[in-house]
N, C-alpha and C positions, 0 to 999 in steps of 0.2 A: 522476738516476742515483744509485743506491746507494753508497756508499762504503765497499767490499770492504778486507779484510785492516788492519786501522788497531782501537787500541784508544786513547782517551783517557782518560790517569789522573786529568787534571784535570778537574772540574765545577761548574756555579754550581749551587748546591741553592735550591730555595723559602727561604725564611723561616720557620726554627725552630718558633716559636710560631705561626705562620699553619697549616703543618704542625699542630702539636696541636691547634691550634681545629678546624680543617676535620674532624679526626677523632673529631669530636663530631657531624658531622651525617650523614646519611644521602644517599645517592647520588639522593635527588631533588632531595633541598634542597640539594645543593651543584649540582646541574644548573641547575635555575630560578634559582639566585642570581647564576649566572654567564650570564642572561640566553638558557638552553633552549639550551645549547651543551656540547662537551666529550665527550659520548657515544661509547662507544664501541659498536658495532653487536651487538644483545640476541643477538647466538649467542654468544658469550662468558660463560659463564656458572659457576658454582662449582661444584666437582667433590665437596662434601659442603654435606649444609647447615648452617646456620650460619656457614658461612663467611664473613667480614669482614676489612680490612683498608685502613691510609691509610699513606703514606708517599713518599718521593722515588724518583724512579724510575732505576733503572742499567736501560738501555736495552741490545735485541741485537737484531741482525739476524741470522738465521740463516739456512742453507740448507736444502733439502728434504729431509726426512728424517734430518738431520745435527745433531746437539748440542751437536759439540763446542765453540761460541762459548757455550754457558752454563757449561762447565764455567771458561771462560778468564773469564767475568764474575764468576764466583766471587769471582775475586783484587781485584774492583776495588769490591764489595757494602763498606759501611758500617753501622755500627746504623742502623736506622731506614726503609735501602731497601728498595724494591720494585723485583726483578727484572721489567722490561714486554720481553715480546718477539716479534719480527713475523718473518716471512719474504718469502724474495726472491718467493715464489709461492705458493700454495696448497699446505697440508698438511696430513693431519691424523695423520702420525705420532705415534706417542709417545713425543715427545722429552724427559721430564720425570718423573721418578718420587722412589722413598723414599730412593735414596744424594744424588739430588742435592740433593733436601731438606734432608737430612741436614748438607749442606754448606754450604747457604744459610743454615740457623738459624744453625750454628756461628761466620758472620759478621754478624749479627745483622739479615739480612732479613725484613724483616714477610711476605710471600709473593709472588707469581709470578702474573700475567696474561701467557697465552701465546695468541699467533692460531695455535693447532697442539691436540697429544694429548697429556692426559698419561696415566699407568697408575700402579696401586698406590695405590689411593683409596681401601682400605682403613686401608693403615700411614697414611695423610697425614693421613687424618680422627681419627687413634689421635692423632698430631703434634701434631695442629690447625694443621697447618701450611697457610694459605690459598693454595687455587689458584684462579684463573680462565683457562677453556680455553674453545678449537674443542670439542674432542669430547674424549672419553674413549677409547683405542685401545690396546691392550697391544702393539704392534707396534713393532717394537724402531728403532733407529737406528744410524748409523754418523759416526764423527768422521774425515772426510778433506777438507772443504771453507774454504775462510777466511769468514767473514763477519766482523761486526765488531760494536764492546762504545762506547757511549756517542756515539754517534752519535744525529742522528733519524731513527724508523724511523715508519711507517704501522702501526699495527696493528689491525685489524678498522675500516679507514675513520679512524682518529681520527690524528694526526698526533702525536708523543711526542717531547720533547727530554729528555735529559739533565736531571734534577733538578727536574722538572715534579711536582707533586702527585695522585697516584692514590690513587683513591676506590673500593671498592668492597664489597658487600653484595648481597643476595637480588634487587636490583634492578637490577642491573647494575654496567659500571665505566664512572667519568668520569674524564677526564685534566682539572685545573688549573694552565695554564702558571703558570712559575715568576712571572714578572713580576706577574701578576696574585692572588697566592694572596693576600694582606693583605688584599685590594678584596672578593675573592670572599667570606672567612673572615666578614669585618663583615658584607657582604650576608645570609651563611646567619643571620647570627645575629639580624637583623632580622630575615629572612621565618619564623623558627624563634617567633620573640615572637608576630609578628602570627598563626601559626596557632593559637599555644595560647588565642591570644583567640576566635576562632573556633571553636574545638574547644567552649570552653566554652557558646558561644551554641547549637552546634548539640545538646549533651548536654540542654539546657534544651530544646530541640524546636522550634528558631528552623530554621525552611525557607532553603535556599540562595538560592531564587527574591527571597526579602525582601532578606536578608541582602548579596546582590550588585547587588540593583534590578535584576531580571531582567525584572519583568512590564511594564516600559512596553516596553523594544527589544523582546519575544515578542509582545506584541499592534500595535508597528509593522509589526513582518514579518507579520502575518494570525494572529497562532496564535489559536484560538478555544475555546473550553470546551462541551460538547454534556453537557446532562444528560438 
């Protein structure tokens, strides 16, 4: 069950530094590092492109069609957050645009993952202020319902606490729980090494087939070669 009308001012954040490491890798490599987990569901997507962004997350729950719980998260955003927020059900209002932006930089939010609409994806791209949305909708909203600010909310399938590490780029976003960001940060930065050794082998014209010891499991299964 939801946890309606309630805001909490207090929160544990990721680990500073774990936080800036992760924001050196890209939202696959922080996925695979965290063992093919974290994802949140590819309709979520950047409302300009270029768009990127890592940071801790002040979480919201909102209602349908209703914004006014981003306006009340405002008060509780820190440098460094990301605004992540879900609703009680499906929407794809546009709960999100250039004043609220406006207001989020001003407390020094990195940007905004919303499972909803945002509009004004002009000025935001102008901003370079990062969104990731549902949809793009210019249809407006109304602030009359409670929902709530720092609680855990679902957002597009992915489950979100309070000061959790969010990742995201051209590729999607990933949530890394707080507890886990130091484990994960090392992991990227291993699997980040091991690729660039690979990248190298494969510039040199070295086949995956070799490179992985593909051909004995291909020719266990029957694969066969017809010239």
């Amino acid at each position: 069950m939801h946890e309606l009308g309630v805001v909490h001012r207090r929160t544990e954040c990721a680990d500073r530094a774990a936080v800036e490491a992760l924001s050196r890798y890209g939202v696959a490599t922080v996925h695979e590092a965290m063992g093919r987990l974290g994802l949140l569901r590819p309709y979520i997507r950047p409302v300009y492109e270029g768009a990127k962004l890592c940071g801790t997350a002040v979480t919201v729950l909102l209602q349908p069609g209703d914004n006014w719980m981003l306006h009340v998260a405002a008060e509780q955003v820190r440098e460094g957050d990301v605004v992540v927020a879900g609703c009680t059900t499906e929407s794809g209002d546009g709960f999100f645009g250039e004043l609220l932006a406006t207001s989020l930089r001003a407390r020094g939010a990195k940007g905004l993952v919303i499972d909803g609409g945002c509009r004004d994806v002009d000025e935001l791209r102008q901003m370079d202020f990062p969104v990731f949305a549902r949809t793009i909708n210019a249809k407006g909203t109304v602030k009359a319902t409670l929902g709530s600010v720092n609680v855990p909310v679902v957002v597009a399938n992915a489950l979100v606490n309070p000061g959790d590490v969010i990742v995201a780029d051209a590729d999607g976003v990933v949530v890394v729980p707080a507890p886990q960001a130091v484990a994960v940060a090392e992991a990227a930065a291993r699997r980040e090494a091991a690729e660039e050794g690979k990248r190298k082998r494969f510039v040199e014209g070295e086949l995956g087939l070799d490179m992985y010891a593909m051909r004995g499991p291909l020719a266990e299964l029957g694969l066969t070669y017809v010239d």
